[in-house]
PDB file of N, CA, C and O in Angstrom:
ATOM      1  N   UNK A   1      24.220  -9.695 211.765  1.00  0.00           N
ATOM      2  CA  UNK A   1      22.926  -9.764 212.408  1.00  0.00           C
ATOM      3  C   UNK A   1      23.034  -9.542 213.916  1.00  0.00           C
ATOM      4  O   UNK A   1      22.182  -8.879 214.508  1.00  0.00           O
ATOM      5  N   UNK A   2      23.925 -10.014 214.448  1.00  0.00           N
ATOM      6  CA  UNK A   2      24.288  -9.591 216.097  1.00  0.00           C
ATOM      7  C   UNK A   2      24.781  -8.446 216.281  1.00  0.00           C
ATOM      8  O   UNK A   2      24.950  -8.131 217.459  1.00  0.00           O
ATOM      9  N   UNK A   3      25.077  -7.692 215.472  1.00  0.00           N
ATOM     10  CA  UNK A   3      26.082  -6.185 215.776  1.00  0.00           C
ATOM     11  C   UNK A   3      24.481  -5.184 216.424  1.00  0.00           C
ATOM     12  O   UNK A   3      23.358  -5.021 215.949  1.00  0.00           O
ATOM     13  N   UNK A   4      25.034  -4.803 217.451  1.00  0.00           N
ATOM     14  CA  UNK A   4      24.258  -3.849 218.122  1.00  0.00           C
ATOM     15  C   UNK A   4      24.656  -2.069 217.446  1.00  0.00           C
ATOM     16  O   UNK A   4      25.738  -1.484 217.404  1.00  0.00           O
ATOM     17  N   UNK A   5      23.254  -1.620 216.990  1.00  0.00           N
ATOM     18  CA  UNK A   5      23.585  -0.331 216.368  1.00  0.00           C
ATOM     19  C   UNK A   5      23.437   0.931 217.062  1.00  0.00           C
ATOM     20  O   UNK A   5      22.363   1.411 217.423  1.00  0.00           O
ATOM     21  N   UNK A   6      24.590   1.437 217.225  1.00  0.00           N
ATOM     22  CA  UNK A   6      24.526   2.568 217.740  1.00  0.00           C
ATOM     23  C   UNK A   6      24.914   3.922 216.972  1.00  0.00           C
ATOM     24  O   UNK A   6      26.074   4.285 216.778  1.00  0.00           O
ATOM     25  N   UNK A   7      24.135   4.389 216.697  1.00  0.00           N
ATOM     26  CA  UNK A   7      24.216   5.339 215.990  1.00  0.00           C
ATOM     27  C   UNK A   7      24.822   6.775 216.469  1.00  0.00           C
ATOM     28  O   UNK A   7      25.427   7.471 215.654  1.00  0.00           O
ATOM     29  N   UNK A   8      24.675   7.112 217.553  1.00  0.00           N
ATOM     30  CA  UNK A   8      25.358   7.922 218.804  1.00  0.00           C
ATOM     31  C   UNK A   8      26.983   7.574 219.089  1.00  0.00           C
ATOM     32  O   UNK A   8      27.803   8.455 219.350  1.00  0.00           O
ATOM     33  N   UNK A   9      27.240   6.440 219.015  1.00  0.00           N
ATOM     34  CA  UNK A   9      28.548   5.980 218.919  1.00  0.00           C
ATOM     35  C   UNK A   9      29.529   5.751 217.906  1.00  0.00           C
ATOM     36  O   UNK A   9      30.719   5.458 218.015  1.00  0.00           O
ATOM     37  N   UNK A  10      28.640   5.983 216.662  1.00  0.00           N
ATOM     38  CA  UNK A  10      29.042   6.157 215.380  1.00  0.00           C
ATOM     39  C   UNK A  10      30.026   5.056 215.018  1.00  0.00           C
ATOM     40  O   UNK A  10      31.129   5.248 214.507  1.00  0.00           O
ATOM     41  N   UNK A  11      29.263   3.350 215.487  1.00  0.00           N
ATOM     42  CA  UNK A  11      29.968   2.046 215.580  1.00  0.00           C
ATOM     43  C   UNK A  11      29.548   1.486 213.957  1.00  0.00           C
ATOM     44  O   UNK A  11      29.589   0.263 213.825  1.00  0.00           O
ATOM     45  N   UNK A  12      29.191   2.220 212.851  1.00  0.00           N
ATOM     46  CA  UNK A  12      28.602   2.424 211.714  1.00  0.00           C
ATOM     47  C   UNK A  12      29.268   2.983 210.881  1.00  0.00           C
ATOM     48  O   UNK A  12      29.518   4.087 211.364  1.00  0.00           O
ATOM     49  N   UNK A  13      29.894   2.876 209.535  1.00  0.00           N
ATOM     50  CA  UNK A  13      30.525   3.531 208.561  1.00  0.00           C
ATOM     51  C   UNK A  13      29.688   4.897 208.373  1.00  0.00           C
ATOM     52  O   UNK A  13      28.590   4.782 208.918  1.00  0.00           O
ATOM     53  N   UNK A  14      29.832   5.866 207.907  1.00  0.00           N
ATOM     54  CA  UNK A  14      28.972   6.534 206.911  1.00  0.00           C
ATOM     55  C   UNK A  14      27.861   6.115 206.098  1.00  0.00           C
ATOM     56  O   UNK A  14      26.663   6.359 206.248  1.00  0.00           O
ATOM     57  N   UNK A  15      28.681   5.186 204.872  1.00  0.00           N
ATOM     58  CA  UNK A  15      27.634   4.575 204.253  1.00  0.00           C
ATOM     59  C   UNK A  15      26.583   3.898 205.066  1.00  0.00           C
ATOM     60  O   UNK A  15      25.431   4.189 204.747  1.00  0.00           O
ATOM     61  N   UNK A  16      26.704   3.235 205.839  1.00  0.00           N
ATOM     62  CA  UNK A  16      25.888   2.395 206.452  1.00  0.00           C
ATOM     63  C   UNK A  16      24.725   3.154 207.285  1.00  0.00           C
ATOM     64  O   UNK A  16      23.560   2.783 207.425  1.00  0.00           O
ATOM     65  N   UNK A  17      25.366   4.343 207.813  1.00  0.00           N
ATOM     66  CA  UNK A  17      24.534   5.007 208.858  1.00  0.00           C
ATOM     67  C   UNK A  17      23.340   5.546 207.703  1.00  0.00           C
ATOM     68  O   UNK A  17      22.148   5.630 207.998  1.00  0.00           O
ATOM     69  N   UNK A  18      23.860   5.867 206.437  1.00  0.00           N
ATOM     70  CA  UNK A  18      22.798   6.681 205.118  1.00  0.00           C
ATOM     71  C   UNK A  18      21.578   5.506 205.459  1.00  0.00           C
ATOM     72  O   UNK A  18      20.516   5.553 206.080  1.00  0.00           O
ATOM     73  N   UNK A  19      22.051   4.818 204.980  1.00  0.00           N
ATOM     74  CA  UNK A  19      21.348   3.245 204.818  1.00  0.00           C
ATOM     75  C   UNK A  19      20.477   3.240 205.346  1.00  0.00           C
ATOM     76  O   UNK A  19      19.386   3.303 204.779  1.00  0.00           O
ATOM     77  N   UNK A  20      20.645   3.145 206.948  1.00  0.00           N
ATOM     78  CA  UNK A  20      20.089   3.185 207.821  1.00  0.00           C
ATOM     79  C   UNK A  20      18.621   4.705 207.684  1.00  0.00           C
ATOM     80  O   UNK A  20      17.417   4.449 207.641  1.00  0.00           O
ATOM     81  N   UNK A  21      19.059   5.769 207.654  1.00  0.00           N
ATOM     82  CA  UNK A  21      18.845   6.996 207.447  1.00  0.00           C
ATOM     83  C   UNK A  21      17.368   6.621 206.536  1.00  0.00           C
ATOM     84  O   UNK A  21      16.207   6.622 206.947  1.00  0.00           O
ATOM     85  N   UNK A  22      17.800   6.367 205.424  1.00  0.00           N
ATOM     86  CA  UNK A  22      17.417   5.923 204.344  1.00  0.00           C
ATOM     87  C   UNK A  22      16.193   5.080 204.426  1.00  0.00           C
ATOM     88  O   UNK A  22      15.145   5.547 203.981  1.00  0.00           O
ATOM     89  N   UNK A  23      16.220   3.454 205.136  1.00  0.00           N
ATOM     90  CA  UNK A  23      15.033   3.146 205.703  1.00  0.00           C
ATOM     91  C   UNK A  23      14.205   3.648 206.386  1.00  0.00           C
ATOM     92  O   UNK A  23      13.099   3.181 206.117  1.00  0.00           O
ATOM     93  N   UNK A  24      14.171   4.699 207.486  1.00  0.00           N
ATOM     94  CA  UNK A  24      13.782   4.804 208.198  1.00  0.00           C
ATOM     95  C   UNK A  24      12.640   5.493 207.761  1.00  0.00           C
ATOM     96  O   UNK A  24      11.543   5.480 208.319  1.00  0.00           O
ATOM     97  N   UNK A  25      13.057   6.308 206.369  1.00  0.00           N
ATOM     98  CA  UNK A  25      12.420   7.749 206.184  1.00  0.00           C
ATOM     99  C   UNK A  25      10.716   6.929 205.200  1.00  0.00           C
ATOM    100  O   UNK A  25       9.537   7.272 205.105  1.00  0.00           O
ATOM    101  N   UNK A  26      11.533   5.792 204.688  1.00  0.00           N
ATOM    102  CA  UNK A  26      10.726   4.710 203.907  1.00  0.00           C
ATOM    103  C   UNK A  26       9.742   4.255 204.768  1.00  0.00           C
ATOM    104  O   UNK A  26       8.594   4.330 204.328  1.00  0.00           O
ATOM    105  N   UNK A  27       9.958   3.603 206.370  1.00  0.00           N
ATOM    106  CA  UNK A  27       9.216   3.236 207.043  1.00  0.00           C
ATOM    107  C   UNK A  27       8.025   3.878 207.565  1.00  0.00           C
ATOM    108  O   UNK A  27       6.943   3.446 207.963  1.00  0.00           O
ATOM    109  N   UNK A  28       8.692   5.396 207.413  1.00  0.00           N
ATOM    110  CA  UNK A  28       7.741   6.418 208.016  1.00  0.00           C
ATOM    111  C   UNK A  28       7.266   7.435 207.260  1.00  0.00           C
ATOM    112  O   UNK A  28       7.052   8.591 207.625  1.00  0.00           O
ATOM    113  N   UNK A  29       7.088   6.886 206.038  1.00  0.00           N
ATOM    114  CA  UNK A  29       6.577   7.519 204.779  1.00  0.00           C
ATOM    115  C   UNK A  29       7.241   9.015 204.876  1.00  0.00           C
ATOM    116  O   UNK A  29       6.342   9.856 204.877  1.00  0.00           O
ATOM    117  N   UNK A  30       8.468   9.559 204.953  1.00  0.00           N
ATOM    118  CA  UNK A  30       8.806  10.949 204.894  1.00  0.00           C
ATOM    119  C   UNK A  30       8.457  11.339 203.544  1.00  0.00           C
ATOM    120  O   UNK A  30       8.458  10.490 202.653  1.00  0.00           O
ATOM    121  N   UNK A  31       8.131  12.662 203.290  1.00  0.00           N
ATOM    122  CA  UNK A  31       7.955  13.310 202.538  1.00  0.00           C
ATOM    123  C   UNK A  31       9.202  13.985 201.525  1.00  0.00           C
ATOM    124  O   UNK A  31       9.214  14.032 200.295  1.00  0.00           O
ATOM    125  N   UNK A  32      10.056  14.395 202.329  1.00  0.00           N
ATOM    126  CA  UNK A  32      11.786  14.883 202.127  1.00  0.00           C
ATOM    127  C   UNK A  32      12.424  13.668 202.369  1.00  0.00           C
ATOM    128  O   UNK A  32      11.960  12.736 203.026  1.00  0.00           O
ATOM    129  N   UNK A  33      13.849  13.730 201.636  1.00  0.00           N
ATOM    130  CA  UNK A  33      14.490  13.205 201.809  1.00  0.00           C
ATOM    131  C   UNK A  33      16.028  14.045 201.839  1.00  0.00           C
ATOM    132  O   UNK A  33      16.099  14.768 200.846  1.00  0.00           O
ATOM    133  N   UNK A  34      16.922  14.111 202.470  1.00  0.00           N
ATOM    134  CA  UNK A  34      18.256  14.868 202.196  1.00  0.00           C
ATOM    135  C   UNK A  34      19.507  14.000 202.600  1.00  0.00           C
ATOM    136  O   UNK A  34      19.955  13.462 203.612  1.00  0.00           O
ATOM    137  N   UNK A  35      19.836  14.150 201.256  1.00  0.00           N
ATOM    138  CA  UNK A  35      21.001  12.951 201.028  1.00  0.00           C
ATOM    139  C   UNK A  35      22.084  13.744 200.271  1.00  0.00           C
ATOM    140  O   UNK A  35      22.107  14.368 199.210  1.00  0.00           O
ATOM    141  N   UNK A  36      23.184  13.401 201.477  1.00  0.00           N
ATOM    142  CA  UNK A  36      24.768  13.736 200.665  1.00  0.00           C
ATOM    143  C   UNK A  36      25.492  12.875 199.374  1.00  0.00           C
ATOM    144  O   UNK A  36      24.847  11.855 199.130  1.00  0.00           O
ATOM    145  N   UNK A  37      26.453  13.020 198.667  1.00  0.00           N
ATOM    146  CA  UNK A  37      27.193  12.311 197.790  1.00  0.00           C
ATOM    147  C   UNK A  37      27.563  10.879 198.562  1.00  0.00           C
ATOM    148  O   UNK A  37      27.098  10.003 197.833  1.00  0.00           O
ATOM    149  N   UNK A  38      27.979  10.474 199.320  1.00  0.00           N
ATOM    150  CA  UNK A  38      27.939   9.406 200.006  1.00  0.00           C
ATOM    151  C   UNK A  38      27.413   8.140 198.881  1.00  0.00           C
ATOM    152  O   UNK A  38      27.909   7.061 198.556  1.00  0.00           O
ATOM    153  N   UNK A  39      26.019   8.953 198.443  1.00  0.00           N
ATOM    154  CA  UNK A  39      24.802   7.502 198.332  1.00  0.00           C
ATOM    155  C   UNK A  39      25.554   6.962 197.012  1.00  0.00           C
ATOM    156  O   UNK A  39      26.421   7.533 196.351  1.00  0.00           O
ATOM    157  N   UNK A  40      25.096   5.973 196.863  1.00  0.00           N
ATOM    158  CA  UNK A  40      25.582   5.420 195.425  1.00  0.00           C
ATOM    159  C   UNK A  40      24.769   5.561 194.265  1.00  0.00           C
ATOM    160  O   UNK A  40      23.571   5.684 194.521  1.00  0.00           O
ATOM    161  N   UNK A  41      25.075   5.576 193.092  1.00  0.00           N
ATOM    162  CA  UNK A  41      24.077   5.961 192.466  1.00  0.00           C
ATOM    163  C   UNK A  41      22.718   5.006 191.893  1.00  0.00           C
ATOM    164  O   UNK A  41      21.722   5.400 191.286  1.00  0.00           O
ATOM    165  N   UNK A  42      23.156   3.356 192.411  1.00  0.00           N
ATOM    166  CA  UNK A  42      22.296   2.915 192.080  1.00  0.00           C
ATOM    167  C   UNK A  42      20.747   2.941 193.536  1.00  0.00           C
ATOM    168  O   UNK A  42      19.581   2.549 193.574  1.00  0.00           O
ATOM    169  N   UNK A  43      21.705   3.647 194.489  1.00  0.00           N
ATOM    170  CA  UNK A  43      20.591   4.065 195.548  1.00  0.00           C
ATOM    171  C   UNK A  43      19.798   5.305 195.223  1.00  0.00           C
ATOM    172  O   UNK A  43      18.606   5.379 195.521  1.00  0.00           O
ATOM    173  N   UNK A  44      20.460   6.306 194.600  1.00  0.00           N
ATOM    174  CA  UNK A  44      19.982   7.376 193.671  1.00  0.00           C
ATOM    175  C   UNK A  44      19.114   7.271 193.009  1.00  0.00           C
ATOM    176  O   UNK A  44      18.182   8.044 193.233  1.00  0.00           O
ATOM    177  N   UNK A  45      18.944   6.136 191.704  1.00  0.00           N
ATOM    178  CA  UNK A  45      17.960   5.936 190.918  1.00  0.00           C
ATOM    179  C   UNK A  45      16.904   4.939 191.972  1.00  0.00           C
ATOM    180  O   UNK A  45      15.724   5.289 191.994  1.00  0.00           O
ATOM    181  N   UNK A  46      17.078   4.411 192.346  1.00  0.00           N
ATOM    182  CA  UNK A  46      15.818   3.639 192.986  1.00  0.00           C
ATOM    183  C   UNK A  46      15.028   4.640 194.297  1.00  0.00           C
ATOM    184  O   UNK A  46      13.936   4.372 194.796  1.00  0.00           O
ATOM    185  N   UNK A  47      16.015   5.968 194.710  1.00  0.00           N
ATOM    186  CA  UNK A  47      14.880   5.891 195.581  1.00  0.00           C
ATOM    187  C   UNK A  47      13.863   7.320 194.927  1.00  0.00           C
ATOM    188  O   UNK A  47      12.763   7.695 195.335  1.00  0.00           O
ATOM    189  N   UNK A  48      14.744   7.915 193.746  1.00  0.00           N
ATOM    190  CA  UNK A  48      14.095   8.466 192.610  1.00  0.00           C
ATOM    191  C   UNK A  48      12.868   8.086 192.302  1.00  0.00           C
ATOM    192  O   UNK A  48      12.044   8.983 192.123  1.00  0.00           O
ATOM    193  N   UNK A  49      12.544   7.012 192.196  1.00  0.00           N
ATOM    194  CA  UNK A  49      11.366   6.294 191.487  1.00  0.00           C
ATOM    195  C   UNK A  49      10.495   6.931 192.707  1.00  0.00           C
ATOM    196  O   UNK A  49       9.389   7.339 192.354  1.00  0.00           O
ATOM    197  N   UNK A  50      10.709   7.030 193.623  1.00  0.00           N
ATOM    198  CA  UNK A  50       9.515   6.797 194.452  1.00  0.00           C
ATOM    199  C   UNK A  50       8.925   8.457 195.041  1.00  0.00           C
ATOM    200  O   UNK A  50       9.834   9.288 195.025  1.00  0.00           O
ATOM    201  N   UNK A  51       7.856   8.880 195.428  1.00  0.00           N
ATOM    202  CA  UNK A  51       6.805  10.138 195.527  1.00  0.00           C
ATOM    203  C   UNK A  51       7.884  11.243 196.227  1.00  0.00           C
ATOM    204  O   UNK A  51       7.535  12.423 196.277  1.00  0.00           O
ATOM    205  N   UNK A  52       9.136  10.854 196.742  1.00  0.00           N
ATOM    206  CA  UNK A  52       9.609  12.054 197.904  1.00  0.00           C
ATOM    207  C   UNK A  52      10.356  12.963 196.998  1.00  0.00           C
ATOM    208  O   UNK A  52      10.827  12.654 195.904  1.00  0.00           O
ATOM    209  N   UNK A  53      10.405  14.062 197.554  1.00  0.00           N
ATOM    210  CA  UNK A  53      11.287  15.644 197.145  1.00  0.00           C
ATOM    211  C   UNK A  53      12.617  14.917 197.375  1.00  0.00           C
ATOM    212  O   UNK A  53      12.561  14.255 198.411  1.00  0.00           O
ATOM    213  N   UNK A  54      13.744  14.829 196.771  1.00  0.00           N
ATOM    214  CA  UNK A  54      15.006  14.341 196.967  1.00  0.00           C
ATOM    215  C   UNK A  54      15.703  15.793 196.696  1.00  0.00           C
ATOM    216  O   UNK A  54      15.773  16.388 195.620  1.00  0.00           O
ATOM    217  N   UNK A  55      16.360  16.329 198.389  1.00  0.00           N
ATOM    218  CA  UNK A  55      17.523  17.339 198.241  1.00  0.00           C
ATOM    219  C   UNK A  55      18.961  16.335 197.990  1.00  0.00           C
ATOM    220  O   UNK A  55      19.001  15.288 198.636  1.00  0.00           O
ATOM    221  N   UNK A  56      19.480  16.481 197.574  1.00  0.00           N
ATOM    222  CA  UNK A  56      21.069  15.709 197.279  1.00  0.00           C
ATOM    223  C   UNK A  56      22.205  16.811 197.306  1.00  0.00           C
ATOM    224  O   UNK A  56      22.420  17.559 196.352  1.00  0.00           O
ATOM    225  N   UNK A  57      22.789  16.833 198.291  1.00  0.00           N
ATOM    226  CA  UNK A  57      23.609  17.873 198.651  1.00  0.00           C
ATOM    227  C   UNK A  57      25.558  16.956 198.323  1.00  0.00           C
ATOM    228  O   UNK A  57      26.074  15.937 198.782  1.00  0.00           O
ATOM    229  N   UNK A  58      25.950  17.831 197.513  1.00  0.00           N
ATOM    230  CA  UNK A  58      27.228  17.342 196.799  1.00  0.00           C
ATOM    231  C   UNK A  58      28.380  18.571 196.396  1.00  0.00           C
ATOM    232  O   UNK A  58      28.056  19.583 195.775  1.00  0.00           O
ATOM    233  N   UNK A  59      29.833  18.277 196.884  1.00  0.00           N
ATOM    234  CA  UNK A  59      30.456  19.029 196.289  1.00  0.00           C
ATOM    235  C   UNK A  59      31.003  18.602 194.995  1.00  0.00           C
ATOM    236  O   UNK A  59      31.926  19.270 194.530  1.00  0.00           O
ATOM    237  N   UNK A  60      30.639  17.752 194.457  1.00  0.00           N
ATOM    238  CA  UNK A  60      31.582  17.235 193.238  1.00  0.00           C
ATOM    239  C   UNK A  60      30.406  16.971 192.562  1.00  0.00           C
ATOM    240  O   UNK A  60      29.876  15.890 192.818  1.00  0.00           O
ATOM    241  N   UNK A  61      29.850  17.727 191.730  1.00  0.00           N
ATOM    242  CA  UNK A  61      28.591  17.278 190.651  1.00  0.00           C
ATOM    243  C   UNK A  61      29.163  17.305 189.345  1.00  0.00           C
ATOM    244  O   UNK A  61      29.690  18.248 188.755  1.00  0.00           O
ATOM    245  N   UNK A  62      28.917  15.733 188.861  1.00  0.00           N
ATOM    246  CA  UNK A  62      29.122  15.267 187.525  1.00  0.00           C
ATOM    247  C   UNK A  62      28.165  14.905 186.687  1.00  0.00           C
ATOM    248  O   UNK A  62      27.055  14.831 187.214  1.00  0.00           O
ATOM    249  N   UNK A  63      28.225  14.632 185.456  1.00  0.00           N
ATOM    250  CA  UNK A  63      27.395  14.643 184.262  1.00  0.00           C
ATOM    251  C   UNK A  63      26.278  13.300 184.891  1.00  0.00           C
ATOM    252  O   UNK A  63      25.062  13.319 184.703  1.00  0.00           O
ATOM    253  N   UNK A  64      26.813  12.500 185.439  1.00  0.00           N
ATOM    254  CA  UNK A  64      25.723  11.325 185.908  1.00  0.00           C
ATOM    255  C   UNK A  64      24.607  12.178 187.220  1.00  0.00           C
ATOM    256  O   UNK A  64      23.382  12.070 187.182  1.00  0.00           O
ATOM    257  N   UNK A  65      25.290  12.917 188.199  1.00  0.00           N
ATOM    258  CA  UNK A  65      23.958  13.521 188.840  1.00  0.00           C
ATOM    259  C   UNK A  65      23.104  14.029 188.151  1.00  0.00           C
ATOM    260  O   UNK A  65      21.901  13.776 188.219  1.00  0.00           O
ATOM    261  N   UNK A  66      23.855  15.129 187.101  1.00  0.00           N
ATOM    262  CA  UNK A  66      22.713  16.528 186.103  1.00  0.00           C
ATOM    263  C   UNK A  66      22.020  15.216 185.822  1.00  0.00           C
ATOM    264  O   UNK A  66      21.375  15.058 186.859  1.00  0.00           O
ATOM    265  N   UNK A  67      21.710  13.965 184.883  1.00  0.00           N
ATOM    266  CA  UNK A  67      21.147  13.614 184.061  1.00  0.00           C
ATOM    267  C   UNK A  67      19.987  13.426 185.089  1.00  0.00           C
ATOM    268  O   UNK A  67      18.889  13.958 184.926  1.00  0.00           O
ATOM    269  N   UNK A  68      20.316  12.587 186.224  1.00  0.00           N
ATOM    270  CA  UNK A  68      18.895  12.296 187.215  1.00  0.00           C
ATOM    271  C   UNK A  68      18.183  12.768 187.596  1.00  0.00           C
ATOM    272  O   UNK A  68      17.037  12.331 187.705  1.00  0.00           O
ATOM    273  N   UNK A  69      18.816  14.528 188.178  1.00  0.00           N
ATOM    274  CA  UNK A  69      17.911  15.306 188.816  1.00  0.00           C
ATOM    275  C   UNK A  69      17.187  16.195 187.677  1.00  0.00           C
ATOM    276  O   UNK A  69      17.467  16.202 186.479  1.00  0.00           O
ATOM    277  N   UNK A  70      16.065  17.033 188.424  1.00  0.00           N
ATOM    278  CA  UNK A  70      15.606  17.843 187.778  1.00  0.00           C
ATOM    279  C   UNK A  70      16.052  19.313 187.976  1.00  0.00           C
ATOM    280  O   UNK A  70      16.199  20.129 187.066  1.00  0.00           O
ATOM    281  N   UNK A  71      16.277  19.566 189.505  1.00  0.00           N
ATOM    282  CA  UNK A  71      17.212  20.893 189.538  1.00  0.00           C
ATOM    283  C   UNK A  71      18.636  21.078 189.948  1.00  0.00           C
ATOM    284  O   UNK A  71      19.165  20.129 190.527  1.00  0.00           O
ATOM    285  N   UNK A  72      19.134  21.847 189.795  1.00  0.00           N
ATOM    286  CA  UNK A  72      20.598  22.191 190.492  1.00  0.00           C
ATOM    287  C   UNK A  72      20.666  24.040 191.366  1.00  0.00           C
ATOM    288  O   UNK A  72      20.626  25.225 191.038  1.00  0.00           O
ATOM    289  N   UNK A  73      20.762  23.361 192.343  1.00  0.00           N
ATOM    290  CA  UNK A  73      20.827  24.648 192.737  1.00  0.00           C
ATOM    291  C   UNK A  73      22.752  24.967 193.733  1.00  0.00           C
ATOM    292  O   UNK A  73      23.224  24.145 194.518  1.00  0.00           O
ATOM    293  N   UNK A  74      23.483  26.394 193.329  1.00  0.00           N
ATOM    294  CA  UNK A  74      24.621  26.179 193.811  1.00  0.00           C
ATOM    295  C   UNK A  74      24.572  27.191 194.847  1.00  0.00           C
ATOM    296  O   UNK A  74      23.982  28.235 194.569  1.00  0.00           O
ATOM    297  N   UNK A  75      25.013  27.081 195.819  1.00  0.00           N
ATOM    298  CA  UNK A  75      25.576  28.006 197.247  1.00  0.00           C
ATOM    299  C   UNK A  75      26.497  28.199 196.648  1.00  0.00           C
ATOM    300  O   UNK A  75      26.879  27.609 195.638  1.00  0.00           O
ATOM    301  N   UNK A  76      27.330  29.705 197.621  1.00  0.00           N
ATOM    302  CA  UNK A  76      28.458  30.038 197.307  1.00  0.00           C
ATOM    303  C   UNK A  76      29.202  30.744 198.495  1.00  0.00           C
ATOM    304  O   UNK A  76      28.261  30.745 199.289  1.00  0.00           O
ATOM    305  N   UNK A  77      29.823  31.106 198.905  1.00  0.00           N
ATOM    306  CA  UNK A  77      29.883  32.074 199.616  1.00  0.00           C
ATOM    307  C   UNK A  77      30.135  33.504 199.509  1.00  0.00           C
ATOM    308  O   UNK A  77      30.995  33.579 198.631  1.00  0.00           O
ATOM    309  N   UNK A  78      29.956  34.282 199.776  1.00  0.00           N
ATOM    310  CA  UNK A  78      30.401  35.482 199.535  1.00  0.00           C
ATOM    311  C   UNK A  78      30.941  36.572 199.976  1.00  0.00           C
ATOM    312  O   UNK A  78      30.691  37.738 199.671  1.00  0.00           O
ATOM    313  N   UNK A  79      31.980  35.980 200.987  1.00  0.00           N
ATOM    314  CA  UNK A  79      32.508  36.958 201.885  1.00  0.00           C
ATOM    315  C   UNK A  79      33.409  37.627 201.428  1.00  0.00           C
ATOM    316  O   UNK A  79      33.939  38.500 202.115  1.00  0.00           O
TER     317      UNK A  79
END
């Protein structure tokens, strides 16, 4: 409760900074949301439930993402 957050200073794990990320978009009713593999999946299904476009950007997609989402879309490169 005393830890001062600095997000610029990156005095925050990853996970934590999502977290953070994560409320904010809740507070301010965002419309999008874009979230890396990071999240956990029980943060996955709960924030699923709720009205926003969820991009989820991942290099390691397994049978538990396909089941949640509705699309998959893959980049590639092609040089």
């Amino acid at each position: 409760m005393n830890t001062y957050i600095n997000l610029d200073q990156l005095n925050l794990s990853g996970g934590q900074r999502q977290k953070i990320v994560l409320a904010r978009t809740k507070v301010y009713g965002s419309k999008l949301l874009l979230i890396d593999e990071k999240a956990t999946l029980k943060i996955l299904n709960n924030i699923l439930q709720g009205p926003e476009t969820i991009v989820f950007i991942a290099h390691n997609w397994s049978k538990e993402l396909h089941d949640i989402f509705d699309r998959e879309i893959y980049l590639q490169d092609n040089k």
